[in-house]
C-alpha positions in Angstrom: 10.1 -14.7 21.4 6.5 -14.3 20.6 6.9 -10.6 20.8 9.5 -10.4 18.3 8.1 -11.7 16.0 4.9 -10.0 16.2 7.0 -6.5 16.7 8.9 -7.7 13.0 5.3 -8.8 11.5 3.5 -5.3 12.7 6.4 -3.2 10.8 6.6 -5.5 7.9 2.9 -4.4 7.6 3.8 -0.6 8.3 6.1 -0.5 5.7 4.0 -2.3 2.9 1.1 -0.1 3.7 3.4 3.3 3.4 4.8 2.1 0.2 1.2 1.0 -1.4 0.2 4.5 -0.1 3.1 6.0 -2.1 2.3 4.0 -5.2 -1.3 5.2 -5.1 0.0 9.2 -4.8 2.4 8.6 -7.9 -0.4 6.9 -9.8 -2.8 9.7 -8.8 0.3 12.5 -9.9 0.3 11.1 -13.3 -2.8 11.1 -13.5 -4.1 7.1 -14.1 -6.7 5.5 -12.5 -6.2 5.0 -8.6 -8.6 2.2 -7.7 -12.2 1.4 -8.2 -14.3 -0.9 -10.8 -12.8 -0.4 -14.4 -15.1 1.5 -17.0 -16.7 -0.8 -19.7 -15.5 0.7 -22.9 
């Protein structure tokens, strides 16, 4: 049972990892800020 669960968990993680990866490339397409501090302006 233990096993299943941690199979589910592990490609819960793969998937929200792929689709914060995504999010970053469309950001970084348009052309807005990616990650990093803010600049002080």
């Amino acid at each position: 049972m233990t096993n299943i669960v941690a199979a589910a968990s592990e490609f819960e993680i793969e998937l929200t990892r792929e689709r914060l990866s995504d999010a970053r490339a469309a950001l970084k397409r348009q052309g807005k800020r990616v990650a990093g501090r803010v600049p002080f302006c």
